[in-house]
Phi, psi and omega in degrees: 000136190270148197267148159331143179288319197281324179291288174306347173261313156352279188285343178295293186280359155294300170338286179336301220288293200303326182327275209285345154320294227264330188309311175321323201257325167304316181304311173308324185258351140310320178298057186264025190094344158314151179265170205276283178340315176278327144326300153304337192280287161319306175313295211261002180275281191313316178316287181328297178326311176281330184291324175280338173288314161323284203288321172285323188304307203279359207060031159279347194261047176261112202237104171294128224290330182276355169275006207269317207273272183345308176274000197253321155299343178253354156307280196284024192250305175324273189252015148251302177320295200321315200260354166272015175233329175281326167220051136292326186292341194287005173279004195208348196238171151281116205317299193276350183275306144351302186323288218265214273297339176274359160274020158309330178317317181281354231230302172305337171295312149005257164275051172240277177328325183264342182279326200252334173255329161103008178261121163301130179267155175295154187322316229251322197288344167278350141329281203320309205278332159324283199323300193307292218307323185280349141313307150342289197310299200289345169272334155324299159326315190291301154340292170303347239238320183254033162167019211047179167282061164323148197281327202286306216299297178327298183304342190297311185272341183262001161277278169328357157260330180309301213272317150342299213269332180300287185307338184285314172335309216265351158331302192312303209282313201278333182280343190270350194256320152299008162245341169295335198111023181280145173262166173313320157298321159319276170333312200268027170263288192299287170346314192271312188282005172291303203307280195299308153356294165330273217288337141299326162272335155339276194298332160329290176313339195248341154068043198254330222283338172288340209258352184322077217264122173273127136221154186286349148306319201253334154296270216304325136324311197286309195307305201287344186240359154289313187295289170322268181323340183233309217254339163303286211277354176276331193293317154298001163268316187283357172304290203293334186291302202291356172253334187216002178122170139318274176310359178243352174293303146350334184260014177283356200260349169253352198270321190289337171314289195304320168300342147269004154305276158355294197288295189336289203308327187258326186281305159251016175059038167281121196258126189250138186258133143332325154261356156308283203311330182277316177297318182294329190286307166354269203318295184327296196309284175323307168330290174310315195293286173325296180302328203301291198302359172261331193290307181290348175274319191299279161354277199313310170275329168326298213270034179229000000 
């Protein structure tokens, strides 16, 4: 029996949502004194291997020579720089608080788009990236409010805007290689094995491979964001683009904070405040708006 389209796009994107939710909290228990580097290293070592497997079975891994710098750059932004930076932050923040600030990403498309592609956002979606930012401000704030601002919390948030803004880069470099006609698997193949490359000489150079603490938390966390987490959840994200679009796909990036908020709250004793709570309703509200107004920009150049 063929499943309803709205039901299958439905359940694809709770999946999404809960998949890349839950990676925060995974992310979290590799911080166990792993050097950062060895971690990511390990993650995106396995991801490649399966990605490659895939990608020769379907005949995708055919890469022509003038794709080699473009993808290695978006490679190394996307899935090595990006992620060596989400978990150093995860080292000083709460996983979910890591969430809501790397959804910053969307706010960071903003001026990426407008510097590198020339599309202006409208009066209103900057209203919109206004609005989040200052959401931002009141969960920051809120934090100081129980305990102050500690310098790791602060070094904490500006490595997770960095990264934010680092992924957005490799958003640009990924959407231009996918309107030349790179398929998808292809991109997240080559990507994940720059990534993992990076994050193996990184770590090589650095002498970190000593420092590797195996616990079956941390093997059981390494499987899920590998499996799950990278080679699942993209393959079910590009599932849901191809059922309803990019831009309404595109709202799993407001949805997945609170689930990681959620775990934190049960998980890491993350405590919600009346201006905690307001700043996070902000930042969403600034999401929805901002994405709603790109969806609707987006329209607009189709039809003219």
């Amino acid at each position: 029996m063929r499943i309803p389209h709205r039901f299958r796009a439905g359940l694809l994107f709770l999946v999404v949502v809960l998949i890349w939710g839950t990676t925060w909290y995974a992310i979290k228990l590799e911080t166990n004194g792993t050097p950062v580097a060895v971690s990511v290293a390990l993650r995106f070592s396995l991801a490649a291997l399966l990605m490659l497997g895939y990608a020769a079975l379907s005949g995708q891994y055919r890469l022509t020579r003038r794709l080699i710098l473009p993808m290695c750059v978006q490679g190394v932004t996307f899935f090595g720089l990006n992620y060596i930076l989400v978990y150093a932050a995860t080292e000083h923040l709460a996983s979910g608080l890591v969430a809501l600030f790397f959804s910053t990403t969307i706010f960071f498309n903003l001026v990426n788009e407008a510097v590198w592609l020339k599309l202006l956002p409208s009066r209103a979606t900057l209203i919109a990236a206004v609005m989040g930012i200052a959401g931002l401000y009141f969960v920051y704030a809120a934090r100081g409010a129980l305990t102050g601002i500690p310098g790791h919390f602060a070094y904490g948030v500006g490595l997770v805007l960095l990264s934010a803004f680092v992924v957005s880069v490799g958003n640009i470099l990924g959407g231009r290689l996918l309107a030349g006609g790179t398929s998808i698997v292809t991109l997240n193949t080559y990507g994940m094995l720059t990534g993992a490359l990076l994050t193996l000489l990184w770590a090589t150079i650095n002498g970190a491979w000593g420092g590797i603490v195996l616990t079956p938390a941390y093997i059981g966390a390494l499987l899920y964001l590998s499996i799950l987490g990278t080679v699942v959840a993209f393959a079910l994200y590009f599932a849901l683009v191809r059922e309803i679009g990019p831009s309404p796909a595109a709202y799993t990036a407001v949805a997945f904070p609170v689930v990681a908020l959620l775990i934190s709250s049960f998980l890491e004793g993350y405590t919600w405040t009346p201006s905690g709570t307001f700043g996070l309703l902000l930042v969403l509200a600034g999401n929805l708006l901002v994405l709603r107004g790109k969806q609707q920009a987006a329209i607009k150049r189709t039809n003219t």
